[in-house]
Backbone as CSV, one residue per row, in Angstrom:
resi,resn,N_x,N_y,N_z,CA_x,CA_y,CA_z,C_x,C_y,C_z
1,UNK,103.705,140.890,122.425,102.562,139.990,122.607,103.093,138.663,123.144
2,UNK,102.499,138.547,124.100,103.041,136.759,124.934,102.631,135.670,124.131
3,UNK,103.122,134.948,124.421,102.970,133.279,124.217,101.498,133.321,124.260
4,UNK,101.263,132.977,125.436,99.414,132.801,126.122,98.622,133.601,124.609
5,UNK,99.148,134.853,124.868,97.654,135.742,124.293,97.836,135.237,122.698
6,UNK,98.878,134.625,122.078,98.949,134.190,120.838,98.449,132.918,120.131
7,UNK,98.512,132.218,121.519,97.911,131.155,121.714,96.191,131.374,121.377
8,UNK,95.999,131.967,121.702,94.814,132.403,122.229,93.752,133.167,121.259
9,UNK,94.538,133.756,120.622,93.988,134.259,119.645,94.085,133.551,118.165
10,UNK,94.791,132.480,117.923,94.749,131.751,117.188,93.597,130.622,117.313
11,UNK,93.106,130.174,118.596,91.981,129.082,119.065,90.901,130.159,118.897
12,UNK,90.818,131.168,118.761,89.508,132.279,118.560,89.567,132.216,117.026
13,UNK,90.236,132.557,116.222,90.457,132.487,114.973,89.792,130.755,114.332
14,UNK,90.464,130.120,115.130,90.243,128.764,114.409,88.506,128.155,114.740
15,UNK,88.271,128.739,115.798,86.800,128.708,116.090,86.016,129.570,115.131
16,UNK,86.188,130.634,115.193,85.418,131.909,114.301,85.415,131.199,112.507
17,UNK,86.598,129.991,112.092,86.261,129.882,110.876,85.644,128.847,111.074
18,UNK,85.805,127.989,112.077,85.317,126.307,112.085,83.178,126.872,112.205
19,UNK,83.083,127.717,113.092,81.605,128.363,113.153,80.879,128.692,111.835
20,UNK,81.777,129.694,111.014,81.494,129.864,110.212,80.896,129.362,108.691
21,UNK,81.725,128.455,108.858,81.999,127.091,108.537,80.483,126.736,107.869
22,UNK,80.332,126.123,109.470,79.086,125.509,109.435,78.086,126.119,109.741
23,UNK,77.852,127.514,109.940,76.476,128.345,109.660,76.213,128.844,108.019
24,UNK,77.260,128.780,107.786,77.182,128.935,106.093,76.666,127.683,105.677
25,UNK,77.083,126.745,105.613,76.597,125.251,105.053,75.005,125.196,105.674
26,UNK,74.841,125.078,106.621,73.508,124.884,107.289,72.504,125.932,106.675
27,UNK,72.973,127.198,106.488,71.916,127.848,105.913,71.774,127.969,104.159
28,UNK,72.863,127.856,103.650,72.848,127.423,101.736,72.779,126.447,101.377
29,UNK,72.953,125.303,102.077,73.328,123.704,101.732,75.032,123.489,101.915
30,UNK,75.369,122.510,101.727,77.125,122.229,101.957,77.818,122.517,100.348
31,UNK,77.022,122.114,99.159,77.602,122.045,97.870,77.539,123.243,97.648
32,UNK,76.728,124.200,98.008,77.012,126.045,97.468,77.868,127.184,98.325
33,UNK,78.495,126.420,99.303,79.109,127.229,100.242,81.250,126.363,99.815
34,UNK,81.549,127.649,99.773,83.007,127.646,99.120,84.017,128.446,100.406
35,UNK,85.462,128.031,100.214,86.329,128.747,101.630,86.543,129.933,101.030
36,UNK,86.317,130.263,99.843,86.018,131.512,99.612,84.477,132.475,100.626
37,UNK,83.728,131.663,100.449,82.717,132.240,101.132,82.784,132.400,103.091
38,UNK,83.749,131.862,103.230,84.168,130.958,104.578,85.415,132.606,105.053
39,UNK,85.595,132.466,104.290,87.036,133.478,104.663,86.217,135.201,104.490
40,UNK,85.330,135.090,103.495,84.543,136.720,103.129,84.009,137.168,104.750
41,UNK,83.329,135.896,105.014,82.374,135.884,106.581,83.409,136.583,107.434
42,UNK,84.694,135.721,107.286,85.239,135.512,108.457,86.508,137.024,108.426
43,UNK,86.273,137.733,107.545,87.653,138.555,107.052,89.003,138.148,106.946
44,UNK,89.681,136.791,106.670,90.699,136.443,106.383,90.849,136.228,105.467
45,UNK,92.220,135.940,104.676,92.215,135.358,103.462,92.446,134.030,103.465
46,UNK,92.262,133.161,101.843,92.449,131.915,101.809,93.617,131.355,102.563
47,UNK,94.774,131.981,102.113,96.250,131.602,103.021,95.617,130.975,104.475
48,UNK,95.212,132.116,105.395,95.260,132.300,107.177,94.223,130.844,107.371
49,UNK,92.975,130.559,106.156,92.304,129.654,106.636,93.387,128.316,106.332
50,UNK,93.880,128.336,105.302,94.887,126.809,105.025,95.666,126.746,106.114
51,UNK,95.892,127.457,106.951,96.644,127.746,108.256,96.220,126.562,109.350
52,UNK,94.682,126.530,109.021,94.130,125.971,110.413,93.152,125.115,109.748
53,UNK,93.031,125.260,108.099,92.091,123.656,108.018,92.522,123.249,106.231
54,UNK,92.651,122.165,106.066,92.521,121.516,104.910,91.329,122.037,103.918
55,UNK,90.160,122.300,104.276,89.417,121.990,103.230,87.975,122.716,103.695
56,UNK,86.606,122.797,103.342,85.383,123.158,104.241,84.900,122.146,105.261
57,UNK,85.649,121.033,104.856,84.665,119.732,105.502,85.479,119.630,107.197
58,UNK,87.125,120.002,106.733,87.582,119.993,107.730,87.090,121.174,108.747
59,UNK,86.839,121.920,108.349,86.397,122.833,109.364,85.013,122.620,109.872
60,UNK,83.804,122.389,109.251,82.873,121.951,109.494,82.779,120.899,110.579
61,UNK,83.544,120.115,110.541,84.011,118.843,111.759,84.533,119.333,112.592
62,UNK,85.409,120.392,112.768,85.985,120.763,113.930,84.955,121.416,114.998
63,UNK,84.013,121.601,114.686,82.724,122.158,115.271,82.632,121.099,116.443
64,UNK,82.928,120.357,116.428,82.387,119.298,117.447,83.227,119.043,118.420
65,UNK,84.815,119.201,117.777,85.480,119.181,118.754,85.669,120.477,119.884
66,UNK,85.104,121.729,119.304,85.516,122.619,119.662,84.647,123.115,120.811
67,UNK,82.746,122.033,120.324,82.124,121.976,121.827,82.171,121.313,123.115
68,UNK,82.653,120.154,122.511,82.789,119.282,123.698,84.361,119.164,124.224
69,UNK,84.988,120.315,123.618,86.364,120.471,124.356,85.527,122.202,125.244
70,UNK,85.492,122.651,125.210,85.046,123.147,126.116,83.723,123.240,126.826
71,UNK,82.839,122.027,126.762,82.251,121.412,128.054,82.972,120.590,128.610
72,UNK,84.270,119.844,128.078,85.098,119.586,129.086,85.928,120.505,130.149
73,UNK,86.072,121.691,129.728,86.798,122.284,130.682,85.871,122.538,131.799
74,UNK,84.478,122.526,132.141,83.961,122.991,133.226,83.713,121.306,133.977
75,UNK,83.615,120.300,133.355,83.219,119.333,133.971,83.772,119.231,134.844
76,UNK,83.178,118.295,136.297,83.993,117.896,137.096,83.342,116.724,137.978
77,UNK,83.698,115.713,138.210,82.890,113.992,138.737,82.207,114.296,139.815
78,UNK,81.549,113.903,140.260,81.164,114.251,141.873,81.944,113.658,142.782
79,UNK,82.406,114.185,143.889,83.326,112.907,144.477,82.368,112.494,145.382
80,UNK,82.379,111.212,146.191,83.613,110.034,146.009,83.616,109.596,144.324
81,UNK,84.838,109.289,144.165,84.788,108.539,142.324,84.290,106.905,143.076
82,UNK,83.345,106.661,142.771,82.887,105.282,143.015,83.125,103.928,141.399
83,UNK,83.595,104.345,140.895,84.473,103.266,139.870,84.499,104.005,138.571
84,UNK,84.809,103.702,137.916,85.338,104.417,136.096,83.716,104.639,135.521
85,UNK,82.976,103.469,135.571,81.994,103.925,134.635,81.251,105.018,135.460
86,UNK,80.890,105.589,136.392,79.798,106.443,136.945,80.667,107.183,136.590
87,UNK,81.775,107.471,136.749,82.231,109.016,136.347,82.328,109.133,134.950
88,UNK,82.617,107.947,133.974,82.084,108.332,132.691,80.844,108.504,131.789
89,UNK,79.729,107.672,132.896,78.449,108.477,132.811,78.271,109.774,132.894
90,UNK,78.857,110.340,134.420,78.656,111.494,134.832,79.394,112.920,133.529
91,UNK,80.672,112.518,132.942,81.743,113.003,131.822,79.937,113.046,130.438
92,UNK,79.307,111.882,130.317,78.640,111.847,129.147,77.120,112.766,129.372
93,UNK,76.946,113.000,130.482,75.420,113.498,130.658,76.065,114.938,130.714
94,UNK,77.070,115.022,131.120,77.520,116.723,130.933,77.684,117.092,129.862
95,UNK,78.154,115.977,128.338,77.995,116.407,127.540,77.105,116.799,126.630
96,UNK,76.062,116.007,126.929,75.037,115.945,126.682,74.038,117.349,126.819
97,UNK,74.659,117.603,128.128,73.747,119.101,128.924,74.599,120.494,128.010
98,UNK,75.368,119.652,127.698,76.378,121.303,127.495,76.097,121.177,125.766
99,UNK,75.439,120.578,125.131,75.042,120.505,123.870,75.825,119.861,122.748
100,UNK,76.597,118.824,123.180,77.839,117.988,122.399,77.248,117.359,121.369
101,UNK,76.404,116.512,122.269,75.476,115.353,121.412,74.581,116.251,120.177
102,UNK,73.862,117.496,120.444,73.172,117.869,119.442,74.163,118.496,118.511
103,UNK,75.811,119.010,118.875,76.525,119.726,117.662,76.589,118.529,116.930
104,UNK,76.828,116.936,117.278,77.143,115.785,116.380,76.026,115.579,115.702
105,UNK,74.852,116.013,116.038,73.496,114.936,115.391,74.044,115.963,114.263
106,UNK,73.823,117.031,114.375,73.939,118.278,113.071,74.962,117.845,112.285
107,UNK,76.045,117.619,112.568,77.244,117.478,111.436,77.206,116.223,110.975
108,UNK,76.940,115.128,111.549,76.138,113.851,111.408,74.978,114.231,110.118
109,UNK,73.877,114.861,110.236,72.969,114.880,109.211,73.948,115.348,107.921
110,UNK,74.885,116.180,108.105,75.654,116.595,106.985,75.893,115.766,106.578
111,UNK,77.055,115.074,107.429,77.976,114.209,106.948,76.940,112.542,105.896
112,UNK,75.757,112.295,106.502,75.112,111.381,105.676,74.677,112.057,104.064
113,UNK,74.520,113.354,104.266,74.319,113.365,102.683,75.417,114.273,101.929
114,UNK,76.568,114.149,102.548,77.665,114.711,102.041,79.067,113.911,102.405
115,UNK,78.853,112.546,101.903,80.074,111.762,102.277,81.030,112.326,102.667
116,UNK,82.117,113.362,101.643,83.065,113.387,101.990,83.922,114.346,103.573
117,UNK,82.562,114.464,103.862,82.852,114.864,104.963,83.413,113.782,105.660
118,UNK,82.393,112.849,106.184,82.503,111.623,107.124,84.112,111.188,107.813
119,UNK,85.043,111.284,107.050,86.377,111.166,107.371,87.190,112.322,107.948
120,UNK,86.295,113.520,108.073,86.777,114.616,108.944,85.917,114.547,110.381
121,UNK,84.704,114.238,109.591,83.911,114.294,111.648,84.595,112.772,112.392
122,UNK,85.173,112.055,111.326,85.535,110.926,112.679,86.477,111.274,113.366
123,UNK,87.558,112.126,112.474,89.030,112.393,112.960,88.643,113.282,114.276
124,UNK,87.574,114.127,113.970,87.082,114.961,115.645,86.129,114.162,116.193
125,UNK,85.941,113.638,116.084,85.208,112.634,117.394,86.325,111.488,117.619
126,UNK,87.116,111.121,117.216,88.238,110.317,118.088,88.985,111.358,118.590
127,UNK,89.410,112.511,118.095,90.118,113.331,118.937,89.476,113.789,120.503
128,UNK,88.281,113.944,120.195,87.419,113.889,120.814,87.574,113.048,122.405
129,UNK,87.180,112.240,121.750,87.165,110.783,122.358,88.650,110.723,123.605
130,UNK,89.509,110.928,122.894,90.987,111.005,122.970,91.318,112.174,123.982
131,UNK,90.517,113.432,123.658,90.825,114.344,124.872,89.548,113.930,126.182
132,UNK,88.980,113.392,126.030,87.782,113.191,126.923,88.385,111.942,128.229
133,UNK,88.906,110.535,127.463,89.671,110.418,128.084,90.912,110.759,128.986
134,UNK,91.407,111.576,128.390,92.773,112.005,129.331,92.013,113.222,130.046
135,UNK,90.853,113.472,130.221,90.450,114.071,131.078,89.505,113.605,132.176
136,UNK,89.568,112.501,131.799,89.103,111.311,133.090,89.914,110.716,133.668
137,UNK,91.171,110.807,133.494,92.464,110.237,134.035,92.885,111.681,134.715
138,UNK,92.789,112.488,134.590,93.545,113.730,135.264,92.317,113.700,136.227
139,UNK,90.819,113.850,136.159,89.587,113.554,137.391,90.125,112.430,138.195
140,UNK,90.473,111.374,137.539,90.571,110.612,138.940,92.027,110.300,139.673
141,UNK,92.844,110.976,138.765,94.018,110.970,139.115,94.977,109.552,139.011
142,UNK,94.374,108.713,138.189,94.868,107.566,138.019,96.358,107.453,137.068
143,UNK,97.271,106.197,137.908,98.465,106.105,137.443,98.699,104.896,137.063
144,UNK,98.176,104.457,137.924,98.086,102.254,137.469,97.779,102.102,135.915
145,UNK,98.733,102.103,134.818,98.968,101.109,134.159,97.484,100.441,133.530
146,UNK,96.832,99.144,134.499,95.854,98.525,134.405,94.789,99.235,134.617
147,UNK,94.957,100.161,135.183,93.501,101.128,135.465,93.333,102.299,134.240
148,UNK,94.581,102.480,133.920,94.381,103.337,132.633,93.997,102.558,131.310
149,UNK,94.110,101.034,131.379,93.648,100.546,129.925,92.788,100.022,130.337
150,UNK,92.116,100.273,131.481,90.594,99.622,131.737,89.968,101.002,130.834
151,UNK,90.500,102.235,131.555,89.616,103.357,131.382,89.264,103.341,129.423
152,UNK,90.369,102.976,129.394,91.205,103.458,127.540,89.668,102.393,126.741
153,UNK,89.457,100.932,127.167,88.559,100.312,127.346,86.774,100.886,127.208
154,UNK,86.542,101.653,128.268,85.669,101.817,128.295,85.519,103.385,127.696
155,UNK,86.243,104.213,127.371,86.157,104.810,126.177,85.917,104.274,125.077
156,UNK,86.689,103.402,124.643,86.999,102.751,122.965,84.972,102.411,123.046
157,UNK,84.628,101.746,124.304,83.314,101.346,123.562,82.230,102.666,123.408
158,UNK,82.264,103.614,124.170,81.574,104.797,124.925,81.724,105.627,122.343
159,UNK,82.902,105.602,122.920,83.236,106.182,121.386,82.805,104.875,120.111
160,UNK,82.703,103.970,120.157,82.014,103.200,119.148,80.729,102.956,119.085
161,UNK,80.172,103.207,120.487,78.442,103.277,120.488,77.761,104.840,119.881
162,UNK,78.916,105.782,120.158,78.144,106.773,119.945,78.415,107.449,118.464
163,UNK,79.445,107.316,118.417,79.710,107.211,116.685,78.792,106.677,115.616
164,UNK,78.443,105.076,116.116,77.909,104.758,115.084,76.287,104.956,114.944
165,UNK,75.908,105.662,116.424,74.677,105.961,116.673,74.393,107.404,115.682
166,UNK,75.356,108.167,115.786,75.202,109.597,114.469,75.080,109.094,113.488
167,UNK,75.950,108.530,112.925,75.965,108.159,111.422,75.095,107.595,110.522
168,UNK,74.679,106.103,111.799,73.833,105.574,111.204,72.467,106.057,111.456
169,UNK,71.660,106.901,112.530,70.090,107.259,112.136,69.861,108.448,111.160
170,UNK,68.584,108.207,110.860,67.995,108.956,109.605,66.644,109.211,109.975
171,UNK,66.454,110.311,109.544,65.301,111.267,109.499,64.859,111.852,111.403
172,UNK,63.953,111.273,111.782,63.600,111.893,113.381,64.509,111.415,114.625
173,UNK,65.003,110.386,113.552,66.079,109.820,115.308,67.084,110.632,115.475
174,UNK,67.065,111.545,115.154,68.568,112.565,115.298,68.141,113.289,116.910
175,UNK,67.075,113.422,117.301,66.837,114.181,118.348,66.379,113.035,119.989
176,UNK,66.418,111.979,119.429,66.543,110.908,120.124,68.058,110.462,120.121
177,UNK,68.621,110.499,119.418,70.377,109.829,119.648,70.966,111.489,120.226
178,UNK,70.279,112.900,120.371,71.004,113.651,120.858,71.096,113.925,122.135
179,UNK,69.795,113.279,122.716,69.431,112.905,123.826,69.925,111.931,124.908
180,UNK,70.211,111.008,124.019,71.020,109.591,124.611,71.228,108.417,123.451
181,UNK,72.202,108.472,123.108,72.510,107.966,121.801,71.719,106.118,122.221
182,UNK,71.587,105.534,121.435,70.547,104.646,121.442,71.483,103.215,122.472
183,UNK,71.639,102.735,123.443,72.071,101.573,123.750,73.657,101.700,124.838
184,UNK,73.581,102.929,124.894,74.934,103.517,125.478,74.739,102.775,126.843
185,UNK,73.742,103.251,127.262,73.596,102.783,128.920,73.208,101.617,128.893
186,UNK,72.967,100.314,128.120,72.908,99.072,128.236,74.312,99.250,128.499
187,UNK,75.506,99.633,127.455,76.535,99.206,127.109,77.301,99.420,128.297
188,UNK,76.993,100.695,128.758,77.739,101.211,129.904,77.253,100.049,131.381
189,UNK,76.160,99.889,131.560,75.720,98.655,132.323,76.876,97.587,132.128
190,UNK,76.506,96.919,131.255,77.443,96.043,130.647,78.938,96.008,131.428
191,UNK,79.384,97.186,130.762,81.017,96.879,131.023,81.058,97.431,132.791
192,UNK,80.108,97.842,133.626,80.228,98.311,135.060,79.911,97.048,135.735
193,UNK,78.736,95.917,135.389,78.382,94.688,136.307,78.621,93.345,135.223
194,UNK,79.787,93.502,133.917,80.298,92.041,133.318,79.412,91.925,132.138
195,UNK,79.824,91.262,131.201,79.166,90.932,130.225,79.000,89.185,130.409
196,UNK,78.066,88.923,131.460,77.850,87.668,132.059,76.052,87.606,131.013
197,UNK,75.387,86.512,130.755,74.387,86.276,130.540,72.963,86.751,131.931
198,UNK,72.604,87.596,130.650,71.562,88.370,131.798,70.481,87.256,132.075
């Protein structure tokens, strides 16, 4: 068995429990669902899951990374790249289309009435964040130094608007922040024409 296909079948594995995960929680509640119940679904034992997650919460969070890492793999900018923010518009409405924003509103509603999650969905949404960037640097092919901590920049805010847009709404705004998290595109305005007095 190669490298590749081992590879490979371990990111199927780690998906199949991170899924599991969270269709179990979503349909019993989060407090009656155990990695015992997580591993029965999934036919592994406890061992193979400690393999690939800490805990239920950790896996439950990985859900998010595991969509919007692969709506990143199909994305691609339109060319001409006409400056950083349109193509990180263009990076956010794909995620959006490819269903990113609604896996967060969901683990988001968890995570508000199940604290201890909250410190696993951030760790995947900065990872997140973190692969999303370096995949806007490989789109535009940028090497400059200053152009990469512009980009690094307008991530850091892209990832603090939308973060705190999950966390913090409650009750119907979940399908409005999955849509377009609330203030992004002021923000994104903002950092494309200056934060000069409008």
């Amino acid at each position: 068995m190669g490298q590749g296909l081992r590879e490979r079948k371990r990111a199927a594995l780690e998906r199949d429990l991170a899924s599991a995960a969270l269709t179990l929680v979503e349909s019993r509640g989060f407090s009656s669902v155990t990695v015992d119940d997580i591993v029965a679904m999934t036919g592994v034992s406890r061992r193979t899951f400690s393999n690939y997650f800490a805990c239920k919460e950790d896996a439950v969070a990985a859900v998010v990374l595991h969509r919007a890492s692969d709506a990143l793999e199909s994305w691609r900018a339109a060319p001409p790249h006409d400056g950083l923010v349109p193509v990180v518009r263009s990076l956010i409405a794909h995620q959006r289309r490819s269903g990113t924003f609604a896996t967060m509103a969901a683990v988001s509603r968890l995570a508000r009435d199940h604290h201890q999650l909250v410190p696993y969905l951030r760790e995947a949404q900065w990872s997140l964040w973190t692969v999303a960037g370096a995949r806007v640097l490989d789109e535009l092919g940028e090497t400059d130094a200053r152009r990469r901590a512009e980009l690094t920049a307008v991530m850091g805010a892209v990832f603090g608007v939308v973060t705190s847009s999950f966390l913090s709404t409650s009750g119907n705004g979940d399908d409005e922040v999955s849509a377009a998290p609330p203030h992004l595109e002021h923000v994104l305005t903002r950092l494309e024409h200056g934060f000069t007095t409008p």
